[in-house]
N, C-alpha and C positions, 0 to 999 in steps of 0.2 A: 082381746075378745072380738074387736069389729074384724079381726082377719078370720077367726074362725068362724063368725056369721058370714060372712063372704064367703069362704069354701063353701059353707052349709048352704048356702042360699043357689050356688050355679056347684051344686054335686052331681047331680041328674047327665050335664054334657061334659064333665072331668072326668066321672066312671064311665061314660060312652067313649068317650077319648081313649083311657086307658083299657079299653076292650079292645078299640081297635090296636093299638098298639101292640099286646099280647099277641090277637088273634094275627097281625100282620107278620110278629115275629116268627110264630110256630109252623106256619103255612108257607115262608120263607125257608124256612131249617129244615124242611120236610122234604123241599122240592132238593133244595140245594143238596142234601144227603145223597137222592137218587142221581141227581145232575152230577155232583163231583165222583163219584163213584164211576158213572157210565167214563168222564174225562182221564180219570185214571188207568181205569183200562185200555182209554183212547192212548194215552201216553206211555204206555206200557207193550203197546203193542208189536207181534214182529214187521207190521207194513211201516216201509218209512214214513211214508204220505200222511199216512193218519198217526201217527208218532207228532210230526211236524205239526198237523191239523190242530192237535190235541195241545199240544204245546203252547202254541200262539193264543188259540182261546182262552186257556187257563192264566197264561200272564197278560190278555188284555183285562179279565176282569179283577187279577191280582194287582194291574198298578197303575188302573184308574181310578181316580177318587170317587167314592159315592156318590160324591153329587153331582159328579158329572155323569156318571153310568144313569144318573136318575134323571135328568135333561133329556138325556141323549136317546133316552128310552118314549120318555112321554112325546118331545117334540121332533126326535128326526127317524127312529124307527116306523112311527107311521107311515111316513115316507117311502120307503123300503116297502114294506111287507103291504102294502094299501089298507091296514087297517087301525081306526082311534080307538086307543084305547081308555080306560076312565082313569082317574087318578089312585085309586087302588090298586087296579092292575098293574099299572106300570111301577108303582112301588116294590111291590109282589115282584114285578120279571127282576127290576133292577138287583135287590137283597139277593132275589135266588141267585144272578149273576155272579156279585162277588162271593159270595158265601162260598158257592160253588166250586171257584178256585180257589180258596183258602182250603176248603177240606178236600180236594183234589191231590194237593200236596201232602195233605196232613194220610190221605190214607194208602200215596206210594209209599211215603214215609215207614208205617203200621205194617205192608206187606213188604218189602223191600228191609224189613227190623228183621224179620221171620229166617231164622239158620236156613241158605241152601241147600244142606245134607239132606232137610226134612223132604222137600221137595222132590230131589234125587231119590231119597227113599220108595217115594209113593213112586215116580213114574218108572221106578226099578218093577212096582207091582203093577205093572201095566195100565195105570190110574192116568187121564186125558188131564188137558187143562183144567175145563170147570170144575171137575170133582174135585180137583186136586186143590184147589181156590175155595170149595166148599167145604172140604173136610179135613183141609191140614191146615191154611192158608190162614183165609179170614179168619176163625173163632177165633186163634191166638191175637191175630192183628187189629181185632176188636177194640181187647181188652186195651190193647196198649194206647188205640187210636181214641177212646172214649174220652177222657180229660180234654183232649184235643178240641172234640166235637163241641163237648159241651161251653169251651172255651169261646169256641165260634159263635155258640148261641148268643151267647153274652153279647159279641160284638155286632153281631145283628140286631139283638135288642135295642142298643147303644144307637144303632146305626136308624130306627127308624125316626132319630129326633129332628130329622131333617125332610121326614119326606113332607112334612105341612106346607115347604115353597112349591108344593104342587095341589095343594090344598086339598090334601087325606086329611078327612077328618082325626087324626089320633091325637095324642093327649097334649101336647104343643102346641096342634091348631088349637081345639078347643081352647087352650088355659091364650093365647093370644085374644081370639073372640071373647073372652073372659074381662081381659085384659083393656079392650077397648071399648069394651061395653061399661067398664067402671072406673077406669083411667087410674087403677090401682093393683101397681105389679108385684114390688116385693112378695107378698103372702102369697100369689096366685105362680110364681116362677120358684119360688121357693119349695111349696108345696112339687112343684113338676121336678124339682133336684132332688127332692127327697125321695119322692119315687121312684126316679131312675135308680137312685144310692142303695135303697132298699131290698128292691130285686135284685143289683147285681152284686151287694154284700151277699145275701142268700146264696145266690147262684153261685160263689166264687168260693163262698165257704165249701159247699156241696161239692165243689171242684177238686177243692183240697184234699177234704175229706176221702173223697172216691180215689183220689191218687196215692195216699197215702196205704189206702188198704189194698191195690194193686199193685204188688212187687215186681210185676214183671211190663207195667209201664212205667216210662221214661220221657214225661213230656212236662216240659217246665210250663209253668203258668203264666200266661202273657198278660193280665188283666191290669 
């Protein structure tokens, strides 16, 4: 009972927490979609240059660890580009970062699934690149690449439990300021595993679900 008066008592900055949390996820996954998408095309392309370009960007944000992308972003990209950023932001760039080449791969993968012939068909009807990306291409590659995507979500989710060593307010810092303000962790760490566990049981189930009733995707579940 004294642990659930505890939650109840500092509720107010644990649901601010896990706002931010949420809202840093979705804003993440949003950027990253449009960002891995433009890289896939980058990697797809007929210039070498930018083949090569596209390449390298997508495996530096695939096989560096978060938290280092997250350092590296808050304290030495300022550096570079002359401008400080707040500790949101730089969360924000980092997640869009890796995410980005995670679903970069994930959606050559999805267009590169897609039969040849189909393609060859369309530019037998004298159909250019994009349209042919637009209306033969993606919709199918979609479907297959969705379980994928939403896989990602999850690991971004997962992924923002770290950005608090930069002190984002989300739901870790908070439940630490929680934490030292009452010098009583179990119940308040506990509560933040639960949380985590919660959403991403949800999510994971949804995952399944959605791949099961998509026959014509083929993406194993990474969770």
């Amino acid at each position: 009972m004294r642990a659930l008066r505890l939650l109840w008592e500092y509720r107010d900055p644990l649901i601010a927490g896990m706002g931010i949390t949420i809202l840093l996820s979705v804003l993440a996954m949003v950027a990253a979609i449009v960002i891995g998408l433009i890289a896939c095309f980058g990697m797809m392309a007929r210039w070498r240059g930018l083949r090569y370009v596209a390449f390298l960007l997508v495996e530096f944000c695939r096989d560096t660890p978060i938290l280092v992308q997250l350092i590296w972003v808050h304290y030495a990209l300022p550096d570079i580009v002359g401008v400080k950023f707040t500790a949101f932001e730089s969360a924000f760039i980092a997640l869009t970062m890796q995410s980005s080449g995670y679903l970069a791969e994930e959606y050559r993968a999805g267009i590169q699934s897609i039969e040849h012939g189909q393609v060859e068909a369309a530019q037998s009807l004298g159909l250019r690149w994009w349209p042919i990306m637009r209306h033969v291409v993606l919709p199918q590659a979609v479907i297959r690449m969705l379980p994928g995507v939403l896989n990602q979500f999850v690991t971004c989710f997962k992924s923002t439990s770290i950005v608090s060593v930069i002190a984002v307010p989300d739901l870790m810092y908070e439940a630490s300021l929680v934490v030292s303000a009452t010098f009583v962790s179990m119940p308040v760490y506990t509560f933040v595993a639960l949380v985590y566990f919660v959403f991403v049981l949800a999510v994971s189930a949804g995952v399944r679900q959605l791949a099961s009733r998509l026959p014509t995707a083929h993406v194993a579940t990474r969770l």
